[in-house]
Every structure is written in C-alpha cells, then in structure tokens.
PyMOL commands that place a pseudoatom at each C-alpha (Angstrom):
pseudoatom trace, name=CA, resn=UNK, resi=1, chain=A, elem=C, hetatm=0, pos=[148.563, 85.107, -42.612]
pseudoatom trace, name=CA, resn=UNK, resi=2, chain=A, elem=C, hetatm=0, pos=[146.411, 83.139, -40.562]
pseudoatom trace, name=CA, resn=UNK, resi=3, chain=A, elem=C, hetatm=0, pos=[147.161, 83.577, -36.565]
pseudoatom trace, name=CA, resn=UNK, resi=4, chain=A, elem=C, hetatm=0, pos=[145.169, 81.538, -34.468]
pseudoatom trace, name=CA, resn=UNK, resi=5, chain=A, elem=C, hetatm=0, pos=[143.138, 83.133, -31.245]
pseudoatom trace, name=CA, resn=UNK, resi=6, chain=A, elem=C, hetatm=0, pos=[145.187, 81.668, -28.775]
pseudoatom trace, name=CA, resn=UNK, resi=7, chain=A, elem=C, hetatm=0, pos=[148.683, 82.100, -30.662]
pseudoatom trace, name=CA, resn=UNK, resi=8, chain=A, elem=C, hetatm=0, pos=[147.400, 85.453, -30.220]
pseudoatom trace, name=CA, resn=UNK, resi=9, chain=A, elem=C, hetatm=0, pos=[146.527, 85.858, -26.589]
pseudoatom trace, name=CA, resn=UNK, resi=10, chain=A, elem=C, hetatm=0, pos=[149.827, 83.467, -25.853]
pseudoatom trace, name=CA, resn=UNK, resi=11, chain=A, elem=C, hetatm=0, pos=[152.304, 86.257, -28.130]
pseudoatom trace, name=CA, resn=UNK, resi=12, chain=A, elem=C, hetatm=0, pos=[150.546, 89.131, -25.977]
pseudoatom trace, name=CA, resn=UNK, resi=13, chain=A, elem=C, hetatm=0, pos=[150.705, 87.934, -22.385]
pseudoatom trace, name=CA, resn=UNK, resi=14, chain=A, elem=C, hetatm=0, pos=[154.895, 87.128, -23.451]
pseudoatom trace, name=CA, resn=UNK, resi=15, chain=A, elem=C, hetatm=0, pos=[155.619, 90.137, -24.296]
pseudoatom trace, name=CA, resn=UNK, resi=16, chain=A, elem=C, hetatm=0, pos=[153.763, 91.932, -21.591]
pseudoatom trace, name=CA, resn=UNK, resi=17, chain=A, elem=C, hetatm=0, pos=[155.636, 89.793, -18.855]
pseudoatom trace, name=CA, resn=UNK, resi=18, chain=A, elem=C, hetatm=0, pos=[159.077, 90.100, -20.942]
pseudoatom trace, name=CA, resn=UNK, resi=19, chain=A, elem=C, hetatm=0, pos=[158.346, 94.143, -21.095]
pseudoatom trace, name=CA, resn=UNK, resi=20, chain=A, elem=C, hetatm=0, pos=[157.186, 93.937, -17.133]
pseudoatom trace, name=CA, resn=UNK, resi=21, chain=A, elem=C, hetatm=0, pos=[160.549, 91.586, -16.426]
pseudoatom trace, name=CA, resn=UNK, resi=22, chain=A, elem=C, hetatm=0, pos=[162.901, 93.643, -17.897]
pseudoatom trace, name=CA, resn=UNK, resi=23, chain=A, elem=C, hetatm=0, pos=[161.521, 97.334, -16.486]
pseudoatom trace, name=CA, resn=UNK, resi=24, chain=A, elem=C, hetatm=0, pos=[160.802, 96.211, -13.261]
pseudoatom trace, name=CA, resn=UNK, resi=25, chain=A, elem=C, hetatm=0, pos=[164.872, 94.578, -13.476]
pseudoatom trace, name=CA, resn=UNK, resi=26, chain=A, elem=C, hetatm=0, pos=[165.833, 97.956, -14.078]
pseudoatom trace, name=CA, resn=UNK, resi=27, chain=A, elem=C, hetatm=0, pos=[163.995, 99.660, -11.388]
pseudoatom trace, name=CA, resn=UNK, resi=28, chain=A, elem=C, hetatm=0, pos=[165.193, 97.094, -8.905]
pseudoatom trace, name=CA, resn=UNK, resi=29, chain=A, elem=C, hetatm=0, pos=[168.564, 97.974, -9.856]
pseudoatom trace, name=CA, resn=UNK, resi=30, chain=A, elem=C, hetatm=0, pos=[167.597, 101.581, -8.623]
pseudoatom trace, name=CA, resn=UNK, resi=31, chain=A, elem=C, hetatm=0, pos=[165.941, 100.234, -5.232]
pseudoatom trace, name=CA, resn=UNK, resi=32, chain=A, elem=C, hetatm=0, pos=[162.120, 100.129, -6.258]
pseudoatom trace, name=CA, resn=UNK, resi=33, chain=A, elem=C, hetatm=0, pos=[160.023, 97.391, -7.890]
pseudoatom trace, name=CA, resn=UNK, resi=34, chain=A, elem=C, hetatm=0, pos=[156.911, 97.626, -10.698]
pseudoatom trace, name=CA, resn=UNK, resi=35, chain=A, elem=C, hetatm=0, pos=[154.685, 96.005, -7.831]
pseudoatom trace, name=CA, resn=UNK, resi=36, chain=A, elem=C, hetatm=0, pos=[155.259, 99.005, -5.491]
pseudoatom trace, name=CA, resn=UNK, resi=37, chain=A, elem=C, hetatm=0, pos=[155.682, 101.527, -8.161]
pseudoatom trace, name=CA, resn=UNK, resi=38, chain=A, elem=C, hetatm=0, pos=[152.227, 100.317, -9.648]
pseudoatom trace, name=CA, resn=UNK, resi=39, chain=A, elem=C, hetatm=0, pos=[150.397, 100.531, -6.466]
pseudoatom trace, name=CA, resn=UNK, resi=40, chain=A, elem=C, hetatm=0, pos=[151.960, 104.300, -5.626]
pseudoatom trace, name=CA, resn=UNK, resi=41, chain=A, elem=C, hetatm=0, pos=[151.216, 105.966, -8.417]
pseudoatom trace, name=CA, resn=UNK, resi=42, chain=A, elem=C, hetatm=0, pos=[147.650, 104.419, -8.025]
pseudoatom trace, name=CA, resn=UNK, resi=43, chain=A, elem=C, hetatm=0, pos=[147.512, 105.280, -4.343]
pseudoatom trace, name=CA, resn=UNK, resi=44, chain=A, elem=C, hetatm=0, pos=[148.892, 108.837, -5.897]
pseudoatom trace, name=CA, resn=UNK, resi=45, chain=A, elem=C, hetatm=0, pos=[146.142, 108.716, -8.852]
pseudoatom trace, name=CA, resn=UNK, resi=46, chain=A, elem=C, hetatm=0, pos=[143.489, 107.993, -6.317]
pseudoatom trace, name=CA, resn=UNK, resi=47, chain=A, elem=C, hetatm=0, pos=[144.202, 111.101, -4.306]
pseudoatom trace, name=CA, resn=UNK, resi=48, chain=A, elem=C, hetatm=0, pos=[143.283, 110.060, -1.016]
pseudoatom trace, name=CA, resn=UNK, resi=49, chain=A, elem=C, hetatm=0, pos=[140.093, 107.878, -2.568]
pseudoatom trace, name=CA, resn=UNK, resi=50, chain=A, elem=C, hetatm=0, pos=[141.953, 104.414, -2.187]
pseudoatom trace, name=CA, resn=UNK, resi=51, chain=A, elem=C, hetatm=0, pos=[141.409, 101.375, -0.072]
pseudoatom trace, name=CA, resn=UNK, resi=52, chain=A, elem=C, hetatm=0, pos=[143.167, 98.322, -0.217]
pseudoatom trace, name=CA, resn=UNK, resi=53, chain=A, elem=C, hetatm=0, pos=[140.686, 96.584, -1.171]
pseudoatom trace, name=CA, resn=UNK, resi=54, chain=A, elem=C, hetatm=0, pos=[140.223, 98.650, -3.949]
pseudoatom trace, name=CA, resn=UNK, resi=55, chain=A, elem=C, hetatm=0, pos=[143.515, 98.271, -5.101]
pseudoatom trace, name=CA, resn=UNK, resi=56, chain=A, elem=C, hetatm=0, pos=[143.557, 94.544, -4.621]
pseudoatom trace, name=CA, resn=UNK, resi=57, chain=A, elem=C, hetatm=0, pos=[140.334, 94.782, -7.084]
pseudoatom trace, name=CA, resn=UNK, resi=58, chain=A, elem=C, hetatm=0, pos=[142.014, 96.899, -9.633]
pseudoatom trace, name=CA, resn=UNK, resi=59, chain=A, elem=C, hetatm=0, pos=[144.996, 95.051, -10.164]
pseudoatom trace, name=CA, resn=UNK, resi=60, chain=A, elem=C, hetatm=0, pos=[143.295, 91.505, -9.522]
pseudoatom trace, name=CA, resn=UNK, resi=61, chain=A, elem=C, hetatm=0, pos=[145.847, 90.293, -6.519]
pseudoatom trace, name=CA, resn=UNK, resi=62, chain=A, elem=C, hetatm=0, pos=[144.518, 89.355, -2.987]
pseudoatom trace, name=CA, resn=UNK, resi=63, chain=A, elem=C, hetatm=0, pos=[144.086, 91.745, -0.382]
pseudoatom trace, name=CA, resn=UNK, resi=64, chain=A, elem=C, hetatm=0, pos=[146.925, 89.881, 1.660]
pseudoatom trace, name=CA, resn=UNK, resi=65, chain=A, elem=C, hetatm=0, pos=[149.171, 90.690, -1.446]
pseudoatom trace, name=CA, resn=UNK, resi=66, chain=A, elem=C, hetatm=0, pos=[148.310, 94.480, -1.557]
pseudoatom trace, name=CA, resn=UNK, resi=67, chain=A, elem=C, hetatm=0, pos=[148.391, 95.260, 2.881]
pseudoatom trace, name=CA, resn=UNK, resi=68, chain=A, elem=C, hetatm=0, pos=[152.034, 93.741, 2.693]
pseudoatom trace, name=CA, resn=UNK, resi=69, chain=A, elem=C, hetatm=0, pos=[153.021, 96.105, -0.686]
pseudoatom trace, name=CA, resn=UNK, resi=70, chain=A, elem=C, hetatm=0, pos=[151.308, 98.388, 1.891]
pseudoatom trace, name=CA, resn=UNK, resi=71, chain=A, elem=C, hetatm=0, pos=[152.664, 97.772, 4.764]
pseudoatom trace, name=CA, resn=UNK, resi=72, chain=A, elem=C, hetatm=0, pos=[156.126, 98.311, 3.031]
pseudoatom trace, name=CA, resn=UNK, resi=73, chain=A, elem=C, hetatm=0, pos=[156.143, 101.660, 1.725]
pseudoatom trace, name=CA, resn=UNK, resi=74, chain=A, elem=C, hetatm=0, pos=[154.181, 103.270, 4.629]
pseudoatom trace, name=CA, resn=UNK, resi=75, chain=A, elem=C, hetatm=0, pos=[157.362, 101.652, 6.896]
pseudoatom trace, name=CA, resn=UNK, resi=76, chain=A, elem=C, hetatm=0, pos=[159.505, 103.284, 4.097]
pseudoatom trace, name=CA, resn=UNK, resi=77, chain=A, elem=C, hetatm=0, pos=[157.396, 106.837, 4.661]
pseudoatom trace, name=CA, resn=UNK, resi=78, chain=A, elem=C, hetatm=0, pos=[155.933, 106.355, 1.177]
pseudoatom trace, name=CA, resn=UNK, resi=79, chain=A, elem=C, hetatm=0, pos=[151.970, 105.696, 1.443]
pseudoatom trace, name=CA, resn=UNK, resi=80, chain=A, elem=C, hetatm=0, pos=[149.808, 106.980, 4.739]
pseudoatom trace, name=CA, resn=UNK, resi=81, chain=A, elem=C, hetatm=0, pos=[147.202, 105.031, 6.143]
pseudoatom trace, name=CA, resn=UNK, resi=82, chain=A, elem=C, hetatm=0, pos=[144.096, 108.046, 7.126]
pseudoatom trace, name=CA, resn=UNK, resi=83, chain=A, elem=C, hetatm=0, pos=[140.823, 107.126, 9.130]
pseudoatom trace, name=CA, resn=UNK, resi=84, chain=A, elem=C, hetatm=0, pos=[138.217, 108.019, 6.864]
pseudoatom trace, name=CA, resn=UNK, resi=85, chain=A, elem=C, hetatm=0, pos=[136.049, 110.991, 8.337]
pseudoatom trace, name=CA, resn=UNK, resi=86, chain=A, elem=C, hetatm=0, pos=[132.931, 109.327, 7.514]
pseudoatom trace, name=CA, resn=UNK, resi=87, chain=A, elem=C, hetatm=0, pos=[133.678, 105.856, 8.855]
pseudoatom trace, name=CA, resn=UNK, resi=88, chain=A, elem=C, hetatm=0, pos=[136.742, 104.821, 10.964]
pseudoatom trace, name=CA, resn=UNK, resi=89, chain=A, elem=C, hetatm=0, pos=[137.023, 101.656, 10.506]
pseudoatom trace, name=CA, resn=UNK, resi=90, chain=A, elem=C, hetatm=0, pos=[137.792, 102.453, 7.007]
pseudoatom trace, name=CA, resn=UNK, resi=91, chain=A, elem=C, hetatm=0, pos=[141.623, 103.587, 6.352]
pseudoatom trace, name=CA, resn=UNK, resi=92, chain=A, elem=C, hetatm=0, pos=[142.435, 106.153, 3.033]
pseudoatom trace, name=CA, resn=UNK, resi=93, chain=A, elem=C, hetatm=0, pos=[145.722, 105.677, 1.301]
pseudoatom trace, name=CA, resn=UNK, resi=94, chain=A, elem=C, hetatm=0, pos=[147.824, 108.901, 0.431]
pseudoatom trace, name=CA, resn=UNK, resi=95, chain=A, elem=C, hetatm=0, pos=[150.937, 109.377, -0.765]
pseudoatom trace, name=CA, resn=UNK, resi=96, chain=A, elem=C, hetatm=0, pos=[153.502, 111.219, 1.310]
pseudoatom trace, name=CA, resn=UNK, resi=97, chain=A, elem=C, hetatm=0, pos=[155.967, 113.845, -0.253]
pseudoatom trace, name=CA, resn=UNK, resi=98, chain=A, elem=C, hetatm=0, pos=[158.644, 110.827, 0.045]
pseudoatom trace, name=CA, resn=UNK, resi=99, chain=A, elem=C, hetatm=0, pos=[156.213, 108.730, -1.833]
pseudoatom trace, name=CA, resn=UNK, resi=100, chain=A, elem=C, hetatm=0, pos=[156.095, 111.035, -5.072]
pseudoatom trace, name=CA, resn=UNK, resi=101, chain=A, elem=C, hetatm=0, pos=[159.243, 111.675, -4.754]
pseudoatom trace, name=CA, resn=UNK, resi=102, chain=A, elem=C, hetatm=0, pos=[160.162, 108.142, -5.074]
pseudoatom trace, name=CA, resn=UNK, resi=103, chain=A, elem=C, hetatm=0, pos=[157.716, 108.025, -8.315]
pseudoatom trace, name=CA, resn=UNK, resi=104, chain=A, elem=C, hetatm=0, pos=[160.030, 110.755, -9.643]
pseudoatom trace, name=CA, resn=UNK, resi=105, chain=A, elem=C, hetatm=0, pos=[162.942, 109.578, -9.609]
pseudoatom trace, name=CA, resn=UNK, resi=106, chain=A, elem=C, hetatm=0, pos=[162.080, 105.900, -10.768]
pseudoatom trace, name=CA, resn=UNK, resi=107, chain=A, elem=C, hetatm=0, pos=[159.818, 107.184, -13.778]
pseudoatom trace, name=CA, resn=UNK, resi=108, chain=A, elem=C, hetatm=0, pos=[162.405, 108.416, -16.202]
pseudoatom trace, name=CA, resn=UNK, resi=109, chain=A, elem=C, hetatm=0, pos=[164.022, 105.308, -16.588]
pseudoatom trace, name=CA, resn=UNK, resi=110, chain=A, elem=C, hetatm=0, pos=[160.483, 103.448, -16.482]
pseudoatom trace, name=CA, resn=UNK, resi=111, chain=A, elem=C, hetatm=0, pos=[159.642, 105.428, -19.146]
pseudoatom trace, name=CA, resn=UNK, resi=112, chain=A, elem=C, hetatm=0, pos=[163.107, 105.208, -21.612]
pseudoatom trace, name=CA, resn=UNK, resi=113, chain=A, elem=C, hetatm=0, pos=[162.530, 101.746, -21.560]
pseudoatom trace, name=CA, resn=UNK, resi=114, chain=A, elem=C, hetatm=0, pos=[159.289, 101.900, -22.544]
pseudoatom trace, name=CA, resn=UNK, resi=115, chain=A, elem=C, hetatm=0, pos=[160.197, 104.048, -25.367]
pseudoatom trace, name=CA, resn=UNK, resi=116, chain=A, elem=C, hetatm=0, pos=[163.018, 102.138, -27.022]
pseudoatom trace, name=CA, resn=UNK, resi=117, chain=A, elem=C, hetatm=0, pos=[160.244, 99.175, -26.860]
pseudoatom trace, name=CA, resn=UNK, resi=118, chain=A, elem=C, hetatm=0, pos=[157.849, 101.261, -28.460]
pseudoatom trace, name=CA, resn=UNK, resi=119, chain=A, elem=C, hetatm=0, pos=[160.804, 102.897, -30.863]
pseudoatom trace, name=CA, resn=UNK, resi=120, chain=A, elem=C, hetatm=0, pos=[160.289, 99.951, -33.310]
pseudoatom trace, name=CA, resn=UNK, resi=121, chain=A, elem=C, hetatm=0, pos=[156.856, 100.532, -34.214]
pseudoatom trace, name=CA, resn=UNK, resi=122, chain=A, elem=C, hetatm=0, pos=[155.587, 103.046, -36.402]
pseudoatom trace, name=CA, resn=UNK, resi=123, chain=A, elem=C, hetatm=0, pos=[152.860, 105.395, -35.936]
pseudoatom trace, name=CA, resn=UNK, resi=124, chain=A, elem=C, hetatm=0, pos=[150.727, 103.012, -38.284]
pseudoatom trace, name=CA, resn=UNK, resi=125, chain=A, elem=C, hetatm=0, pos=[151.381, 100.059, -35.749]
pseudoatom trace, name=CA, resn=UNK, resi=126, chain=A, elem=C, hetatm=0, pos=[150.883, 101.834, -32.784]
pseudoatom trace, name=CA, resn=UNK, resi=127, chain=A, elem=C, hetatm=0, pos=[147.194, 102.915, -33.746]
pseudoatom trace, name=CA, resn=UNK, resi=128, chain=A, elem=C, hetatm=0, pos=[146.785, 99.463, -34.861]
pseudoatom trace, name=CA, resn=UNK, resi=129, chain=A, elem=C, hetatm=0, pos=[147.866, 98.550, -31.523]
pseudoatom trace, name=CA, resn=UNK, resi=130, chain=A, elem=C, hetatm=0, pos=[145.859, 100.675, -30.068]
pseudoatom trace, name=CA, resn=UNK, resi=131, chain=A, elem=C, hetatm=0, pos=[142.572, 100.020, -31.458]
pseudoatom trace, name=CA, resn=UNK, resi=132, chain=A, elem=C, hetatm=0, pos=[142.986, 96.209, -31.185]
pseudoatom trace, name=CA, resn=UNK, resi=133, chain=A, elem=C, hetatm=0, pos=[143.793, 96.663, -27.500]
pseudoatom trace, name=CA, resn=UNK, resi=134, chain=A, elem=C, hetatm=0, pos=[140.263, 99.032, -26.920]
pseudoatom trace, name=CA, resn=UNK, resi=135, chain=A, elem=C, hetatm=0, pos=[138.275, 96.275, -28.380]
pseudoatom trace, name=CA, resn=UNK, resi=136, chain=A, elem=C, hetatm=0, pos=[139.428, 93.473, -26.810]
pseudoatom trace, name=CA, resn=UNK, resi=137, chain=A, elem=C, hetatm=0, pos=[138.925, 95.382, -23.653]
pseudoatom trace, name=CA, resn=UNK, resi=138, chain=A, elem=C, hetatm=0, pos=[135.079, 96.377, -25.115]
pseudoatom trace, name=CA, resn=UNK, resi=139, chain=A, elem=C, hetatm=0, pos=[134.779, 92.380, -25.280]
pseudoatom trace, name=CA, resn=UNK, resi=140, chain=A, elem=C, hetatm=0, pos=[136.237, 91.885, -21.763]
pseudoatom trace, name=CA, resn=UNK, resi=141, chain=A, elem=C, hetatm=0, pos=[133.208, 94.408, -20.666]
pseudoatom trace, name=CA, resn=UNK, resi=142, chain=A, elem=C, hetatm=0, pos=[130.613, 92.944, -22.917]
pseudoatom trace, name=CA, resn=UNK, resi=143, chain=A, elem=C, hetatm=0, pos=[129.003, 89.596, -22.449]
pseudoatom trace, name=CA, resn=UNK, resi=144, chain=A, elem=C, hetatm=0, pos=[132.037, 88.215, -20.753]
pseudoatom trace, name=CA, resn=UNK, resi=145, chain=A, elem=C, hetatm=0, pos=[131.795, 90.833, -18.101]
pseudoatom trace, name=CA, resn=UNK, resi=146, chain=A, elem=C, hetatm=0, pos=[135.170, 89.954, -16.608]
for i in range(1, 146): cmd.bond("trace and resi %d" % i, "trace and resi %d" % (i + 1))
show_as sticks, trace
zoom trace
C-alpha cells in the first residue's frame, strides 16, 4: 500500500481531534473541559514551577488564551496564583486540594474512553504506533526545530 505523506499527517490530526471531541464531550457532560483539565494536571505536573507563559509555550496557544483558562479555575478554587520568592513580579501556578480533586474525579472516565479507543489495537499496533510517533517527534526536533 502506498499512503502518501500528507494522507498521512491529514488521517492523524482527524483522529486526534475526533478522540479530543468526543472525551472532552464527555467530560463536559460531567462539568469540566480537556482545555482546563489539560492545563491542571500540567499546573499539577509542574509542582509549583509553572508560569503562564510557560504553559501558553507548551501547549502552543496565546498567553491571552491560557490567563483566561487561568483566570477560571483559580475563581473556581482550582489553580493558585503565588509571588515567586525570587522575583515578584513573577506569579507560580499550584494546584489547590479542589484542583486535584477535580482531576480525580474527571480522570476515570478520561481514561475509559481512551481505552475502548485503544481496545482495537493490538499490542503489535500499539508499538508500531508508538515508535512511528517517537520519530516523527525526533524529526520535529531535528533540522525542523519546531
């Protein structure tokens, strides 16, 4: 079978956005969304290391984007803003006892629908999955530096 590049890349980003659709439906059935769930468990990841900034870098979205994901769950008691003891002017992001608490009770059904997506491949697939997926990343690093 002969698959062009692009047919490629096109099949991939579908299926990521139809996967990313369809969990973050769920979840917004249950009162959160993948946006805000992404960022908490990367402000709770971070442990107290995070900027905005830095999350606006890490999931490529403007900083305006990120302070009003933010601004939301530190209204909703999820995320603190801290000075940072070194320099003030810089705020630290943690996550509140409300905040993981809100990352445990969404996560079980983030993760059964990952798994009945993932149910239909084998283990064969997966690492074939897997290994395609680390070197296009290694090429996204490489030359292309992006």
């Amino acid at each position: 079978m002969n698959i062009r590049n692009d047919e490629l890349i096109s099949a991939l980003a579908r299926t990521y956005l139809r996967m990313y659709r369809c969990v973050n439906k769920a979840m917004t059935g249950q009162g959160a969304s993948m946006a805000r769930t992404k960022v908490l468990m990367l402000v709770r990841n971070l442990k107290g290391n995070a900027r905005a900034a830095d999350i606006a870098e890490i999931f490529d979205q403007s900083p305006r984007t990120i302070t009003e994901i933010l601004d939301g769950l530190e209204r909703d008691g999820l995320v603190e803003r801290r000075s940072d003891p070194e320099d003030r002017r810089v705020k630290r992001l943690h996550i509140t006892e409300a905040g993981l608490l809100a990352i445990e009770a969404t996560e079980p059904l983030r993760q059964s629908i990952i798994n009945q997506i993932c149910a239909e491949l084998d283990d064969g697939e997966r690492a074939a999955l897997q290994s395609a997926f680390a070197k296009m990343t290694a090429a996204l690093e490489g030359p292309l530096d992006c």
